[in-house]
C-alpha positions as CSV (number, residue, x, y, z in Angstrom):
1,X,-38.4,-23.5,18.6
2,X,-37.0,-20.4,17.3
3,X,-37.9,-19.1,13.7
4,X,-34.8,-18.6,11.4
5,X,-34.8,-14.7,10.7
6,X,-34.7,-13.8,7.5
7,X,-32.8,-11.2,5.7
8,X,-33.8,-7.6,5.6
9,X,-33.5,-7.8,1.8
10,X,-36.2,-10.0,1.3
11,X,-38.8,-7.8,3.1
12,X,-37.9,-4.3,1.0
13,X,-36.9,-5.4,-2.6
14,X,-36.2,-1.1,-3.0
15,X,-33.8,-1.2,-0.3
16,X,-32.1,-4.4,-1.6
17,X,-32.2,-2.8,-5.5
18,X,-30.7,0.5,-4.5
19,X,-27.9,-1.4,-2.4
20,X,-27.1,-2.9,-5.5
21,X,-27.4,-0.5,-7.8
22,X,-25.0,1.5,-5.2
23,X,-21.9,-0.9,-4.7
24,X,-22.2,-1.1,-8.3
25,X,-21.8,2.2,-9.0
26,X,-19.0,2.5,-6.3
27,X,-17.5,-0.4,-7.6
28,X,-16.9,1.0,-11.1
29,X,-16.0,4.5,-9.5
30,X,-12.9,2.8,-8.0
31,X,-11.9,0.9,-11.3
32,X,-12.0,3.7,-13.4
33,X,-10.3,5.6,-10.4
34,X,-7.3,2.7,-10.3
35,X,-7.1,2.9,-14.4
36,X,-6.4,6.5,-14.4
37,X,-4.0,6.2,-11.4
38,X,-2.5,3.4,-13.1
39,X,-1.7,5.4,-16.6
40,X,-0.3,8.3,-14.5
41,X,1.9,6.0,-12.8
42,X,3.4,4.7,-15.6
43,X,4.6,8.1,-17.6
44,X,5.7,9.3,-13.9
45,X,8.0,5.6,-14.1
46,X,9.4,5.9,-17.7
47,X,10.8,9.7,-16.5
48,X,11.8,8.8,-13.4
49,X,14.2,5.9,-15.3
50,X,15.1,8.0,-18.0
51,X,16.7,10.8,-15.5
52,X,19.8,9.9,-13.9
53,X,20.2,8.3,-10.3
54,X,23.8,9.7,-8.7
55,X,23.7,9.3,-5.3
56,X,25.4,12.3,-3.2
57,X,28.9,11.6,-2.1
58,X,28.9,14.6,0.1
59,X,26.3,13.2,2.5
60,X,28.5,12.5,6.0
61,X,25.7,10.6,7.7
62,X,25.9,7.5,5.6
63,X,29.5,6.4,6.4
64,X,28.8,7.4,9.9
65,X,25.8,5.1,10.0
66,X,27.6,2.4,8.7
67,X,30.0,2.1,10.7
68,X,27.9,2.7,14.4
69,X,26.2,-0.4,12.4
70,X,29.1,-2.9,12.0
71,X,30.7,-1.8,15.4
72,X,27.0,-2.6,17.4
73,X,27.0,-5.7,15.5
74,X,30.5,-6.8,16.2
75,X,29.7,-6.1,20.4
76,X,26.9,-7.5,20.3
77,X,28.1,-11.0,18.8
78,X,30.9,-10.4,20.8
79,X,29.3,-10.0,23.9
80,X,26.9,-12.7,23.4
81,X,29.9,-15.4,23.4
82,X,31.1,-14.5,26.9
C-alpha cells in the first residue's frame, strides 16, 4: 500500500515561512499598485469628460463603410432566400 506523500511545506518550515512572507509582500505590491493606478484613472476620466467630443465630419471612410455594410447585408439576405 502506498504512503500518502506529504507536502514539501511540512518538511522545511523556512521554505514554507518565506513563501508566505513572499506572496504577501507581492500581494500588497499589487494593491497598492491597483490604488495608485486607480486614482490616476480617475483625474485622466473627469478631463477627458470635461473636454469636448465632436466627431470629424470630414472623415470619407465612415460613410463609405456604412454603406459597403448595408449593401453586403442586403445580398447576403437576399441571396440566402433563393
Amino acid at each position: 500500500m502506498k504512503q500518502p506523500i506529504k507536502p514539501l511545506y511540512l518538511y522545511n518550515k523556512k521554505m514554507r515561512d518565506y513563501c508566505l512572507n513572499s506572496t504577501y509582500e507581492s500581494i500588497k505590491n499589487l494593491i497598492v499598485k491597483t490604488d495608485e493606478e486607480r486614482k490616476t484613472q480617475k483625474i485622466v476620466q473627469l478631463n477627458l469628460v470635461t473636454t469636448p467630443s465632436i466627431p470629424n465630419s470630414t472623415n470619407p471612410f465612415i460613410p463609405v463603410l456604412v454603406f459597403l455594410s448595408i449593401s453586403s447585408l442586403v445580398y447576403y439576405f437576399y441571396n440566402s432566400k433563393k
